[in-house]
N, C-alpha and C positions, 0 to 999 in steps of 0.2 A: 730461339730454340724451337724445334719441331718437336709433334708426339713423335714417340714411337710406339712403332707397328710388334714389336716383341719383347716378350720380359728381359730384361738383361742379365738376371741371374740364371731364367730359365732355359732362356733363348727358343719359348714357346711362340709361336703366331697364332694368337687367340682367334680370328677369322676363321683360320684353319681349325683350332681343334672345334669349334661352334658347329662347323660346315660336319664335320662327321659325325659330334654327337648327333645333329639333327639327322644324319642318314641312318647311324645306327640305331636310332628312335623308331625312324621310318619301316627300316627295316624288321623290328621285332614285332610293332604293329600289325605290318603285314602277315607277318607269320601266324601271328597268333590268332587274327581273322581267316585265314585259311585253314588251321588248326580245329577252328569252331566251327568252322564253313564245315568240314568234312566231318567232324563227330554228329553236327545236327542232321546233315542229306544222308548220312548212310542207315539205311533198314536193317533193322535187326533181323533177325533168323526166326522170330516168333511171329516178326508179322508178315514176313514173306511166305510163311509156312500159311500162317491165318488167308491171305490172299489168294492162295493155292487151292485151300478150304472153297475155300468162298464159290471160285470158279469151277470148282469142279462140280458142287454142288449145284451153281445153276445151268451148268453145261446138261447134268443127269437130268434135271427138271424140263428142260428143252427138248430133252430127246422123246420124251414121257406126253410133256404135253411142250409140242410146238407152241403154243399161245402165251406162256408164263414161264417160260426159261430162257436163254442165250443158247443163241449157237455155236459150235467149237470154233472161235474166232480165232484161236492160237493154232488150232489144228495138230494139237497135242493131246487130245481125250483121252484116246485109245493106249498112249503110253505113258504118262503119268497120273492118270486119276482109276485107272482099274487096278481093284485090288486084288494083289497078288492069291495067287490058288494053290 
């Protein structure tokens, strides 16, 4: 007598259902690291705003004193860091 390769009641082939739990495994894994991946890379709105701070402030300090500022490296000074009149 030979094994057999499927249940006889179920007429499942265990090979087969193994090969997909292992993909669907694979598969949720992945999701869920790329799930994480993209919550942890994306910047909030408070520090993008904070960043914007930052630059404008030493872009005004450059302008004042060339020696201990940045220069408008974005080439955006004039239309998002002056305050509106």
């Amino acid at each position: 007598m030979g094994y057999l390769k499927t249940n006889e009641f179920a007429g499942t082939d265990f090979k087969r259902v193994n090969a997909m739990e292992k993909a669907t495994t694979t598969a949720i894994i992945c999701l869920a690291c790329v799930g994480i991946l993209g919550i942890v890379t994306t910047p909030d709105v408070q520090t993008v705003a904070e960043e914007q701070k930052h630059y404008c402030e030493m872009v005004r300090l450059g302008r004042e004193h060339t020696d201990l500022g940045w220069p408008d490296y974005r080439g955006n000074y004039d239309t998002t860091c002056m305050e509106p009149r």
